[in-house]
C-alpha positions in Angstrom: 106.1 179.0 117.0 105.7 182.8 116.8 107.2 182.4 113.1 104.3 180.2 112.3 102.0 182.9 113.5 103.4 185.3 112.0 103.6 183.8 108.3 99.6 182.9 109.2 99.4 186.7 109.7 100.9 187.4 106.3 99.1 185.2 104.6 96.0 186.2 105.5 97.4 189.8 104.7 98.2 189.4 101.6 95.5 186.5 100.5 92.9 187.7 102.8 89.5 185.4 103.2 85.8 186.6 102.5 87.2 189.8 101.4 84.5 192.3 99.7 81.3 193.5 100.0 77.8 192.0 99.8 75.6 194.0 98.0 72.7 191.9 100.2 73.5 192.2 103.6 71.5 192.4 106.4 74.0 193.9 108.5 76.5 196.5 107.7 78.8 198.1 109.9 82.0 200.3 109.3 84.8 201.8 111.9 88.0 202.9 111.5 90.9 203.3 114.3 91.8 207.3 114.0 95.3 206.3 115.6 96.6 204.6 112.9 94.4 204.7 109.8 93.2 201.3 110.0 89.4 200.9 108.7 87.0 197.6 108.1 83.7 197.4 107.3 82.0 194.2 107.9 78.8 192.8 105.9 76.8 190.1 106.8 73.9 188.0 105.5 72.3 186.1 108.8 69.2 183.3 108.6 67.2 181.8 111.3 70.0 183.3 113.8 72.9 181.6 111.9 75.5 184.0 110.1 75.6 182.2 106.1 77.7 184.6 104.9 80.0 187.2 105.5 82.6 189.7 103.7 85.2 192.2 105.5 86.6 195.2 103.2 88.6 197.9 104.3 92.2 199.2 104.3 95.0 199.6 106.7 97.8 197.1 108.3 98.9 193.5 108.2 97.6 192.7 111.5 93.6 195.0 111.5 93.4 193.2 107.8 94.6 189.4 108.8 92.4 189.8 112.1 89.4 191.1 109.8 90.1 187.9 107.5 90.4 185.3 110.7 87.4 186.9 112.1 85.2 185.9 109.0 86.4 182.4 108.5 85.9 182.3 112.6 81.7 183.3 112.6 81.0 182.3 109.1 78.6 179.5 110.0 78.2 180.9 113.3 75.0 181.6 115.1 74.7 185.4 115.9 75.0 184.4 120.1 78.4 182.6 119.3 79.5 185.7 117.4 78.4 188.0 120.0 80.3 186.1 122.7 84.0 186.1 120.7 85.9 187.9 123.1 89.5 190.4 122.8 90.8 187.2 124.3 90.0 185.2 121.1 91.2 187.3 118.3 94.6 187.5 120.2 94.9 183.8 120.4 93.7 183.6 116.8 96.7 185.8 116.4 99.4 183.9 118.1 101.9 186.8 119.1 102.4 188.9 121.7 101.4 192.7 120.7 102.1 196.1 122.1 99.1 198.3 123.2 98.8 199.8 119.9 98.5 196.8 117.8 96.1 195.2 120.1 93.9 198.2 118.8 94.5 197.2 115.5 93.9 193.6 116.3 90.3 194.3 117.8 89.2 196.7 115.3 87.0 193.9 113.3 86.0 192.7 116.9 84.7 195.8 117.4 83.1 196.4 114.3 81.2 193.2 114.3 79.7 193.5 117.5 78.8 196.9 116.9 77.0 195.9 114.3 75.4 192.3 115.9 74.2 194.7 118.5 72.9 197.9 116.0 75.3 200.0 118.1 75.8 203.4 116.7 79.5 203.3 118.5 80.9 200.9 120.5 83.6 201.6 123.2 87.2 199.8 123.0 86.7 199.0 126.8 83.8 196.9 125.6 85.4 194.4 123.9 85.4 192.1 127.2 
C-alpha cells in the first residue's frame, strides 16, 4: 500500500495540481522551511466564505510540493472554516507514509502557509498546526 502512496506522491510531484499564481487573489501568503530549503506560496480567490479557487507555487522537495498540490485539490471548493480546521493529522493521511521528523516539516509547510494566511497571521508557529 505504501507503494501506492508513494507513486501518488510522485505524481503529484512531478504533475502537480493548481500550480501558479493568481494574479487576483484575495489572499496571499508565502513561507519557506529554513531547514531544508523548501518554500510555497499559496494564493487564493474566496466568495461568500467558499474558497473558488486556489494556486500553490513555490520550490523545494517531492513531498512540501505533492503536499502543496494535495492541499489545493483538498480546500478548493472549501468554505474558509473547513480550511481552517484541516489539521497536521490530515495532510499526513493525505500522504499515506510514515515520515521522519524532518519530512513531517516538509509535509506541513503548505498547512502552515495556508492557515497563516486564512487567519492574516504575520507568522505562524509549527506547534500550531494542531
Amino acid at each position: 500500500m505504501e507503494d501506492l502512496y508513494r507513486e501518488i506522491i510522485l505524481d503529484h510531484y512531478e504533475n502537480p495540481r493548481n500550480y501558479g499564481v493568481l494574479p487576483d487573489a484575495d489572499i496571499s501568503y508565502e513561507d519557506d522551511n529554513p531547514l531544508c530549503g523548501d518554500r510555497i506560496r499559496i494564493d487564493l480567490k474566496v466568495q461568500d466564505g467558499r474558497i473558488v479557487d486556489v494556486r500553490f507555487s513555490g520550490k523545494g522537495c517531492a513531498i512540501s510540493q505533492a503536499s502543496a498540490s494535495m492541499l489545493t485539490e483538498r480546500i478548493k471548493g472549501a468554505t474558509v472554516e473547513e480550511a481552517r480546521r484541516l489539521t497536521r493529522d490530515d495532510i499526513l493521511e493525505m500522504l499515506g507514509i510514515p515520515l521522519g521528523p524532518a519530512r513531517i516539516k516538509c509535509a506541513l509547510l503548505s498547512l502552515k502557509v495556508l492557515k497563516a494566511g486564512l487567519y492574516g497571521l504575520p507568522k505562524i508557529d509549527w506547534d500550531e498546526l494542531g
